[in-house]
C-alpha positions in Angstrom: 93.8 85.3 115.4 97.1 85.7 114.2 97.9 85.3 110.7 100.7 82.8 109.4 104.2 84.1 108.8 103.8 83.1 105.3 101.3 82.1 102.7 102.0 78.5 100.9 101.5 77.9 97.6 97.8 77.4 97.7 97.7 81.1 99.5 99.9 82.2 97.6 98.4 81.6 94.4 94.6 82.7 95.7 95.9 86.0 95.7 97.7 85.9 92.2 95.6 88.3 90.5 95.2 90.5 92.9 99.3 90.8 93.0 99.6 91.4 89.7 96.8 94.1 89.3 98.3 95.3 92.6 95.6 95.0 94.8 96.3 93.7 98.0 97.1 95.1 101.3 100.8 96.1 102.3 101.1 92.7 104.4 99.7 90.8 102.1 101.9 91.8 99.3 104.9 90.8 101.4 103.8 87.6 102.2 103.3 86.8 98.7 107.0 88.6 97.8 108.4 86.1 101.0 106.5 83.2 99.3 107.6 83.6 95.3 111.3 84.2 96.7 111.3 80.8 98.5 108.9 78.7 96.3 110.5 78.6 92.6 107.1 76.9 91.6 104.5 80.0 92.1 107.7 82.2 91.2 107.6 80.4 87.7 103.6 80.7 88.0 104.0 84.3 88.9 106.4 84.8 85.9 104.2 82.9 83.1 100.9 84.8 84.5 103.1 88.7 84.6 104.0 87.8 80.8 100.4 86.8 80.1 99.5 90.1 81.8 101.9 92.4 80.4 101.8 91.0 76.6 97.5 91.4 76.8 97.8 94.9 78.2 100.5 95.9 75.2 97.9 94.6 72.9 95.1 96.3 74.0 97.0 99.2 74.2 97.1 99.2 70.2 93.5 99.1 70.1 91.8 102.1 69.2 87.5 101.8 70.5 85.1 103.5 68.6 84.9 107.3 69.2 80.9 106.6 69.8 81.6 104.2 72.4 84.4 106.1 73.9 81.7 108.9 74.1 79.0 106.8 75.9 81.6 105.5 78.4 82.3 108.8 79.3 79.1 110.0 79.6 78.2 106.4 81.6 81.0 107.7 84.2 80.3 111.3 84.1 76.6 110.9 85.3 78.0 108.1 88.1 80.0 110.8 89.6 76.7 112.9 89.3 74.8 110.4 91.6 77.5 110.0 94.4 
């Protein structure tokens, strides 16, 4: 089956998230980048949900964790590579 030429807004804004944490397939991210050029409603979606994005990931950024838990996450991910 051949997929649509486009996404519209309900497609469009399924795969939100996954645009912004740049996560979708090639194809996929064009349709959405041919969708939010032509639809100024998801392009004004897109742009409030970015800012939401970008201003949570500055704060966290500031945010120093606990050098125990830092330790045990490390650990945690050290002994998955281990069992793969």
């Amino acid at each position: 089956m051949n997929q649509p030429s486009h996404f519209d807004c309900a497609q469009a804004f399924a795969r939100l998230e996954d645009y912004l944490d740049r996560e979708l397939a090639p194809d996929e991210i064009r349709h959405v980048e041919e969708h939010l050029a032509l639809c100024e409603v998801c392009a004004r979606e897109f742009q409030f949900e970015a800012g939401v994005l970008c201003a949570l990931k500055e704060k966290l950024r500031r945010i120093s964790a606990p050098p125990d838990l830092v330790a045990r996450i490390r650990q945690t991910i050290q002994q998955s590579k281990r069992q793969m």
